[in-house]
N, C-alpha and C positions, 0 to 999 in steps of 0.2 A: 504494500500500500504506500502512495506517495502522501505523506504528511508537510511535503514542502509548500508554503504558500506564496502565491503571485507577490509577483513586486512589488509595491508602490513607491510611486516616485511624486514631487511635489505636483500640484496641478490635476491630479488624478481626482478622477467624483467616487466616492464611494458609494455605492446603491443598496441600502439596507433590503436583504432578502425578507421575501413577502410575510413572514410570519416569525422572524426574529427576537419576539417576544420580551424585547425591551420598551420599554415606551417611552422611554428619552428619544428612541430611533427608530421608531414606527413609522413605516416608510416613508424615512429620511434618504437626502441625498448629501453629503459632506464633501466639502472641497477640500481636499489636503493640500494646507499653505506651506508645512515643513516637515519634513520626514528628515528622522537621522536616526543615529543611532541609538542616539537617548530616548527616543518618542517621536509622535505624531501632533501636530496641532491643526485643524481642522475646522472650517463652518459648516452648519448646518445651513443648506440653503433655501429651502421649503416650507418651515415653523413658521408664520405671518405671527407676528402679536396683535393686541388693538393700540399700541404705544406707539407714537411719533416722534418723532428724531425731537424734536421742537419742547415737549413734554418734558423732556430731560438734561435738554441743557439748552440754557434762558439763556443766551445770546443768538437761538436758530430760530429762525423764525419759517418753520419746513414741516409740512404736515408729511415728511417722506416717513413709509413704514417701519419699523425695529423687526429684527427677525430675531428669533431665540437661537443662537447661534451653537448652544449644546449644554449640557446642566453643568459643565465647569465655569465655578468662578463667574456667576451669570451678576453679579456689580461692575462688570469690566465694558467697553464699549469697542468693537471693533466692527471696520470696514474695510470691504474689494470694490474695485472699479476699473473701470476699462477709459480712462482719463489721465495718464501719467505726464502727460504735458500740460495738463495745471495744478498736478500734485506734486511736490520736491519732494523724494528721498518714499516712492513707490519701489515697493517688492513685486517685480514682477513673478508670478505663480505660474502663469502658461501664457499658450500666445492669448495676447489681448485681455489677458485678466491679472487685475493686480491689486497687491495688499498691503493697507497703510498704507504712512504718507505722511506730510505734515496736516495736522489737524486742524490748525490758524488756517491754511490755503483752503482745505475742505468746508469750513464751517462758512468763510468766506464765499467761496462757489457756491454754494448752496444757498445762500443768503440772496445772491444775485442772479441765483435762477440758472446761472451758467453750467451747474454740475445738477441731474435732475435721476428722477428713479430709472430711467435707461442707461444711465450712466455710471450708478453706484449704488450699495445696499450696506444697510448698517445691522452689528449682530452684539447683540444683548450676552454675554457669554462666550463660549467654545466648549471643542468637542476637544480631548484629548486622551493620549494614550501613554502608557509610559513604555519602557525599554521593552519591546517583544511582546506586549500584549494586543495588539492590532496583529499581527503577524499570527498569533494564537486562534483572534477572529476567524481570519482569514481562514485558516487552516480548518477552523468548524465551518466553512460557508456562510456565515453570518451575513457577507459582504460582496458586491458585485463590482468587480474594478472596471470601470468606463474612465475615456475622456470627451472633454467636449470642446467648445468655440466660445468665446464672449457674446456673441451675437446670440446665440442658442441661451446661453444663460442669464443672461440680462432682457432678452426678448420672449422667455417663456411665464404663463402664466404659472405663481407657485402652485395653484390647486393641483393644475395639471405633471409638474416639473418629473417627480418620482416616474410617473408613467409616460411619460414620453422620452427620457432620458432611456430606458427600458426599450421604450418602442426600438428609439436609434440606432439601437447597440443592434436591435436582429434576431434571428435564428430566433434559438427558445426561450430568450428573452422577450419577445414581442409577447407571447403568451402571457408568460410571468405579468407583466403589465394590464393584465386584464383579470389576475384573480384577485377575488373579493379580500376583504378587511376581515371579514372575519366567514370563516368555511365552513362554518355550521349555515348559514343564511343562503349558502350556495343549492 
């Protein structure tokens, strides 16, 4: 039996399998921003809250949405964006998508409409992993390793995000993306 699990590399989506039975990760889709050897750091991309960027820090004046970015450390506020030419000191993640940035420049853009929700998403939290335990995931099937586009991930509706992400990928994944939430209802 092969117990070695897929790679992950930064930039990869992680596609929580359909019945995973976590409900931090009920099908979630996580963007891995850093992988090494110490751990994984991750957003949840899919989680909508009803909280707006604006609601929590009184200099924004931005009705853009907060996503739950994963039940680590969820007082922290992080963001990606496919705008590295009006953010200084962006981590680029993959092509066209990127992470932090100066915050003075973001809060800025955003203020003057320049940076808007096709352009960037802000995450309440993170997902993380420590040394070898995504890799553990992995190795149980917990996890589906896809990549994608900025254009795909900033232009998809979240409702939709998990199953279309699924669709893209193919083969017996297209299916996957079509069963139920819960399989008793099936």
């Amino acid at each position: 039996m092969n117990t070695s699990s897929p790679i992950v590399r930064k930039g990869d989506l992680l596609i929580a399998e359909p019945y995973m039975g976590d409900t931090n990760f009920e099908r979630s889709v996580v963007l891995v921003c850093e992988h090494n050897v110490g751990g994984t750091f991750g957003l949840v991309l899919n989680q909508l809250t009803d909280v707006h960027l604006g609601d929590i820090i009184d200099d924004v004046h931005s009705d853009l949405p907060l996503f739950v970015g994963g039940p680590v450390q969820q007082n922290t506020l992080h963001f990606i964006h496919r705008r590295p030419d009006l953010i200084d000191g962006s981590i680029c993640v993959s092509d066209g998508v990127y992470w932090s940035g100066d915050f003075e420049q973001i809060k800025q853009a955003v203020n003057l409409g320049t940076l808007t929700e096709r352009d960037v998403r802000f995450f309440i939290g993170y997902s993380g992993w420590n040394e070898g335990q995504l890799d553990g995931e992995l190795v149980q099937k917990a996890w589906i390793i896809s990549r994608t586009k900025a254009d795909f991930l900033f232009d998809t509706p979240t409702s939709e995000f998990w199953r279309e992400v699924l669709k893209r990928k193919g083969g017996e994944y297209k299916s996957i993306a079509h069963y139920p939430v819960d399989p008793r209802l099936n």
